[in-house]
Structure formats: structure tokens, C-alpha cells
Chimera marker file (.cmm) of the C-alpha trace (Angstrom):
<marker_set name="trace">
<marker id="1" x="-1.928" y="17.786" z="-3.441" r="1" g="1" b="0" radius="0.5"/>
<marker id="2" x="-2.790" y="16.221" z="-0.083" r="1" g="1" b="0" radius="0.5"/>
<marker id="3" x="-1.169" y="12.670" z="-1.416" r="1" g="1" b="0" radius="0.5"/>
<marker id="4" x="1.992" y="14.036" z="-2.720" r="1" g="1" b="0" radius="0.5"/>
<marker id="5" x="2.770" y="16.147" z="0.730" r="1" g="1" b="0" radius="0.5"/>
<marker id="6" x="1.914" y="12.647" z="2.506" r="1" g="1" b="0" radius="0.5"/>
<marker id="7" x="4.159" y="11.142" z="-0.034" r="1" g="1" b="0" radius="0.5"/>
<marker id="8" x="7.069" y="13.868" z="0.512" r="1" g="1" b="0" radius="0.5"/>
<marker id="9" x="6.843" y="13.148" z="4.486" r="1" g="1" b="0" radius="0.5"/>
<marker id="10" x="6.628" y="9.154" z="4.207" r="1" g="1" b="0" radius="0.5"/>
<marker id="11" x="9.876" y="10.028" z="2.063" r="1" g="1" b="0" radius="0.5"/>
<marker id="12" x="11.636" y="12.171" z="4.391" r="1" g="1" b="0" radius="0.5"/>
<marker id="13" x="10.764" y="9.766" z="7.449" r="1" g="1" b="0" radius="0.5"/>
<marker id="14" x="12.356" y="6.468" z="5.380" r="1" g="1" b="0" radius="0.5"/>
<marker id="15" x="15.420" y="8.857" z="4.354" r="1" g="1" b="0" radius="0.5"/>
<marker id="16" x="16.255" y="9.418" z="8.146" r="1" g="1" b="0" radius="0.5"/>
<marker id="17" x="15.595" y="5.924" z="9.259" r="1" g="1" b="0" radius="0.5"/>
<marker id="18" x="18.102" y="4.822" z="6.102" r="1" g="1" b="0" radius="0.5"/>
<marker id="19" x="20.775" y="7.056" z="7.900" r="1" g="1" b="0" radius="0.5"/>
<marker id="20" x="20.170" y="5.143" z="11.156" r="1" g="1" b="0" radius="0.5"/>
<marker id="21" x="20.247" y="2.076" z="9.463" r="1" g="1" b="0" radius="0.5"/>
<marker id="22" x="23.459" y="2.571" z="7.533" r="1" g="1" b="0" radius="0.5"/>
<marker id="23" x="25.420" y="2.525" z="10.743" r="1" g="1" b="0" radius="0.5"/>
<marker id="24" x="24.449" y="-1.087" z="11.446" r="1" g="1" b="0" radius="0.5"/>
<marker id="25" x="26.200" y="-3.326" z="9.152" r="1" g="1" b="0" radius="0.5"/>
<marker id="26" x="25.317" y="-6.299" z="11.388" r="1" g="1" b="0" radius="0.5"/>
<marker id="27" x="22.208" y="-6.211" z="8.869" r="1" g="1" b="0" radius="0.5"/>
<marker id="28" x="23.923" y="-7.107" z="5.941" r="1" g="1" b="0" radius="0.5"/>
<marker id="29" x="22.710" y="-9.721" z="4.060" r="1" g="1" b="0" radius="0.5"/>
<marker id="30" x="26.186" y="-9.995" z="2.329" r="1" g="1" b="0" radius="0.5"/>
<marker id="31" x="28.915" y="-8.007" z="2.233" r="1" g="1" b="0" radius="0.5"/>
<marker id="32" x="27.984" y="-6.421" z="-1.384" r="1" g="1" b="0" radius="0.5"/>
<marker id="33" x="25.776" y="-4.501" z="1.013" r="1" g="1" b="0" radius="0.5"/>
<marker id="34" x="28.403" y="-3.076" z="2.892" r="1" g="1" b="0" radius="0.5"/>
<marker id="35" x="30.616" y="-0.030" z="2.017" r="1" g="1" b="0" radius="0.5"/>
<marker id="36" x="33.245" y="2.276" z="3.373" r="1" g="1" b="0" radius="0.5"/>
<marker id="37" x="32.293" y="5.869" z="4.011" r="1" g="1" b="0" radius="0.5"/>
<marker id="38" x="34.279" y="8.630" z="5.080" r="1" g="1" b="0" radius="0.5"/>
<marker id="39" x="32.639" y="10.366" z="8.563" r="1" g="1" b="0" radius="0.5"/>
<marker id="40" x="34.514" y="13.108" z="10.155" r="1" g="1" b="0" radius="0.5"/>
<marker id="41" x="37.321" y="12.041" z="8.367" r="1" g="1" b="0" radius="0.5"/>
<marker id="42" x="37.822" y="8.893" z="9.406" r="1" g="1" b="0" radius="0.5"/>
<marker id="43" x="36.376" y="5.951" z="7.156" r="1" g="1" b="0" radius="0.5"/>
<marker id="44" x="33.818" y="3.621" z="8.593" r="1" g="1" b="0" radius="0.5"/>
<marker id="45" x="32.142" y="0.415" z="7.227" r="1" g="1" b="0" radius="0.5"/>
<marker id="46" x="28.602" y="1.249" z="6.658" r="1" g="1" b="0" radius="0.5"/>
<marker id="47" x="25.678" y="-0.105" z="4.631" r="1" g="1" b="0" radius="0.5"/>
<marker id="48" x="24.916" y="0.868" z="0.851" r="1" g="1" b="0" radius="0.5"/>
<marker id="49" x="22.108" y="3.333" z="0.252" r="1" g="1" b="0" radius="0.5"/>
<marker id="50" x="20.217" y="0.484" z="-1.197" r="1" g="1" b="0" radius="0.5"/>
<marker id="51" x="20.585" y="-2.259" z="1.116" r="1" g="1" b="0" radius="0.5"/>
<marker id="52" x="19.488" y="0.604" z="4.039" r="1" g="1" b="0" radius="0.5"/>
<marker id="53" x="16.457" y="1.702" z="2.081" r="1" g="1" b="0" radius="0.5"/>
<marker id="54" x="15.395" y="-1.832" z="1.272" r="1" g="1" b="0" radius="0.5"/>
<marker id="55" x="15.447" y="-2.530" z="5.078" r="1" g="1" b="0" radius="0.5"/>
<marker id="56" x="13.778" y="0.753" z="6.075" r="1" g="1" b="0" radius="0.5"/>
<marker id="57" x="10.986" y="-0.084" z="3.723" r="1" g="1" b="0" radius="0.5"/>
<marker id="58" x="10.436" y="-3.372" z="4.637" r="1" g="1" b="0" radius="0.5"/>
<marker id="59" x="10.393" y="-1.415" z="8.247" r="1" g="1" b="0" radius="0.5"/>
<marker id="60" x="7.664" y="0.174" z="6.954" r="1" g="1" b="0" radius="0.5"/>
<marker id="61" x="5.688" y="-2.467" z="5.537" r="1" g="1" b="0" radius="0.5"/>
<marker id="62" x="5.670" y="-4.774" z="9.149" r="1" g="1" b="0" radius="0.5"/>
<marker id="63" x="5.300" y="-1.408" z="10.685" r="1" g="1" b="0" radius="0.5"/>
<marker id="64" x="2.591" y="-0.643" z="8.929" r="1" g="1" b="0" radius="0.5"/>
<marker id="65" x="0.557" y="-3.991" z="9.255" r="1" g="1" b="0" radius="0.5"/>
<marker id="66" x="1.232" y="-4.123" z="12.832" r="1" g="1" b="0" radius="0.5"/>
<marker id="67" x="-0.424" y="-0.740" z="13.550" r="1" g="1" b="0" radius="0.5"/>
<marker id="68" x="-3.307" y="-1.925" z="11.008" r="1" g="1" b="0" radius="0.5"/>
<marker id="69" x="-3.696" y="-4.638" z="13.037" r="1" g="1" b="0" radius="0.5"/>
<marker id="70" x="-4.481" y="-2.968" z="16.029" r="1" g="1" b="0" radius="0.5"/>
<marker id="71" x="-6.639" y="-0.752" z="14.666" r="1" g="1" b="0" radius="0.5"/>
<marker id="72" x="-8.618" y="-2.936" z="12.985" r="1" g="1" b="0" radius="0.5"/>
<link id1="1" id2="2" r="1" g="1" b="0" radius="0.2"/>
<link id1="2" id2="3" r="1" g="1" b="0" radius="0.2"/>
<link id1="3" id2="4" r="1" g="1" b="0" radius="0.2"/>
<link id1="4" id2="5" r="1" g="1" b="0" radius="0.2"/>
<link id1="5" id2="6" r="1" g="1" b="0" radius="0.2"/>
<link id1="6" id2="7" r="1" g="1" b="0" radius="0.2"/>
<link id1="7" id2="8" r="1" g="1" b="0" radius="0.2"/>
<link id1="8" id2="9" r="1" g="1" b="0" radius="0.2"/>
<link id1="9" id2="10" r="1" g="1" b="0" radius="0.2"/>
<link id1="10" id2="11" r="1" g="1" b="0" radius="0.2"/>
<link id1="11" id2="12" r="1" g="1" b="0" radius="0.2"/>
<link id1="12" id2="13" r="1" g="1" b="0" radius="0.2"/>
<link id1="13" id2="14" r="1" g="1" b="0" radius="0.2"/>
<link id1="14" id2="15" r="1" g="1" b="0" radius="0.2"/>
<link id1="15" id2="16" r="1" g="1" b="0" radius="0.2"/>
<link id1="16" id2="17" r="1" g="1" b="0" radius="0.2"/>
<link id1="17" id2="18" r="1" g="1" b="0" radius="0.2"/>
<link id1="18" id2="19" r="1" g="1" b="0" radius="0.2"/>
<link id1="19" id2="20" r="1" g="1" b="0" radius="0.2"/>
<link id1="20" id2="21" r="1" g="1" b="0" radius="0.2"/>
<link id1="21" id2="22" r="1" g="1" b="0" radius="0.2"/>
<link id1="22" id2="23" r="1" g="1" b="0" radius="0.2"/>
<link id1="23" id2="24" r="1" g="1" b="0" radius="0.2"/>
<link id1="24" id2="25" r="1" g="1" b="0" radius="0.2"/>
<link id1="25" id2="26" r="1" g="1" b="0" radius="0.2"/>
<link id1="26" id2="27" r="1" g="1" b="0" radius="0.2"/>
<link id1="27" id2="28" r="1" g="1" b="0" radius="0.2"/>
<link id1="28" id2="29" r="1" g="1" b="0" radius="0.2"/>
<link id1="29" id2="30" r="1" g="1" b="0" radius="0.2"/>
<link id1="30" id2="31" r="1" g="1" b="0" radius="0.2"/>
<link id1="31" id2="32" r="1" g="1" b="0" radius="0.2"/>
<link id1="32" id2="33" r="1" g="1" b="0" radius="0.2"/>
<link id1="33" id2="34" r="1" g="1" b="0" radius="0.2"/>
<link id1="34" id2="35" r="1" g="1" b="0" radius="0.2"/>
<link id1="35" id2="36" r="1" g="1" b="0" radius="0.2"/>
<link id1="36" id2="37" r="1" g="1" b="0" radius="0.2"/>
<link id1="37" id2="38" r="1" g="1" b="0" radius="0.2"/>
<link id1="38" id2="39" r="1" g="1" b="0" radius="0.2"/>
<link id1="39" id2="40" r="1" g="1" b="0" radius="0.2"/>
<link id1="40" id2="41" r="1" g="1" b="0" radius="0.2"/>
<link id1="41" id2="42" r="1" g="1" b="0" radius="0.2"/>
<link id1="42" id2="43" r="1" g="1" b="0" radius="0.2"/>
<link id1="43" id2="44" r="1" g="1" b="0" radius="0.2"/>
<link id1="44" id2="45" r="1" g="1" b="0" radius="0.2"/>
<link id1="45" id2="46" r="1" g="1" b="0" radius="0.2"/>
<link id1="46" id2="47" r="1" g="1" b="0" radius="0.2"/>
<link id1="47" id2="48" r="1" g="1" b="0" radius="0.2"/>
<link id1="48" id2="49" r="1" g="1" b="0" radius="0.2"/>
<link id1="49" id2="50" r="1" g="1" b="0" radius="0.2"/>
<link id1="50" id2="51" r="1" g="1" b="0" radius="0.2"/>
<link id1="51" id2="52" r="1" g="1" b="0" radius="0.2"/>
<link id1="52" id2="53" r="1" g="1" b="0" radius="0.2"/>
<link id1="53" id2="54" r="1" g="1" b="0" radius="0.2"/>
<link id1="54" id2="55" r="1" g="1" b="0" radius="0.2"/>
<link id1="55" id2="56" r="1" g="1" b="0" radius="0.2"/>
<link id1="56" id2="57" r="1" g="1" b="0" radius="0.2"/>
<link id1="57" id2="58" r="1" g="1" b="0" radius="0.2"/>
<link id1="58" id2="59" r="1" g="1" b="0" radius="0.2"/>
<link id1="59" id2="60" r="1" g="1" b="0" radius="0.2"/>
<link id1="60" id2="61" r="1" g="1" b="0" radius="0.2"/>
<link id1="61" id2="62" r="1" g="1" b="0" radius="0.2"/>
<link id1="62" id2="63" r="1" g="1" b="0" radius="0.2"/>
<link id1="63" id2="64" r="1" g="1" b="0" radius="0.2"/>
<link id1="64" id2="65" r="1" g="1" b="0" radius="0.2"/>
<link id1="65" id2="66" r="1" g="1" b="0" radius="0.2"/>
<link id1="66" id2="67" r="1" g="1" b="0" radius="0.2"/>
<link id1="67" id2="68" r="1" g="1" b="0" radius="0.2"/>
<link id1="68" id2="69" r="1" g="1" b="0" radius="0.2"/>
<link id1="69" id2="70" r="1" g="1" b="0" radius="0.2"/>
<link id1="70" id2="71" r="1" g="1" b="0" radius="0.2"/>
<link id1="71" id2="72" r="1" g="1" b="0" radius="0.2"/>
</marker_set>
């Protein structure tokens, strides 16, 4: 029970760092990871679910490592 609530939250915390991430198509590895998306209707250029998620993960990851790091 206790892993799949920490599981639930490391989801939720990667699904609102994707939404950040979307907005910054500058991190596109190619432009198959960038999409248009209608905000407010208006239609922006925006990153694909996927490409976002693989770069919030791999956030994650260094994130992760880095804090290990420090803590020994």
C-alpha cells in the first residue's frame, strides 16, 4: 500500500513537470517531438506528451542521483 501511494505521488509530480515542460519546445530533439495545441483558443507549438515525459523522467533520474549523492 505504502509503495503504490509513493508510486501515485512520484506520478502526479512527473505529470506536472511534463506540463511545464511541454511549453519549451527549445528541448526538442527533432521536430517529431513538437506539436500544435490549442490553449485558450489560440494554437501554440508545444512538445508531444512523450517527448515531455521522456525529459521529465530523465529529470528525475539526474535528480535523483544528485540528491543520492549528497546524502551519501
Amino acid at each position: 500500500m505504502e509503495i503504490e501511494l509513493l508510486e501515485d505521488i512520484r506520478t502526479l509530480l512527473i505529470r506536472n513537470r511534463v506540463g511545464e515542460i511541454r511549453l519549451n519546445i527549445e528541448r526538442a530533439e527533432s521536430e517529431a517531438d513538437i506539436e500544435e495545441a490549442h490553449l485558450n483558443g489560440e494554437t501554440h507549438k508545444v512538445l508531444t506528451r512523450p517527448a515531455a515525459f521522456r525529459i521529465a523522467v530523465s529529470e528525475l533520474k539526474q535528480d535523483k542521483a544528485f540528491i543520492r549523492s549528497l546524502v551519501g
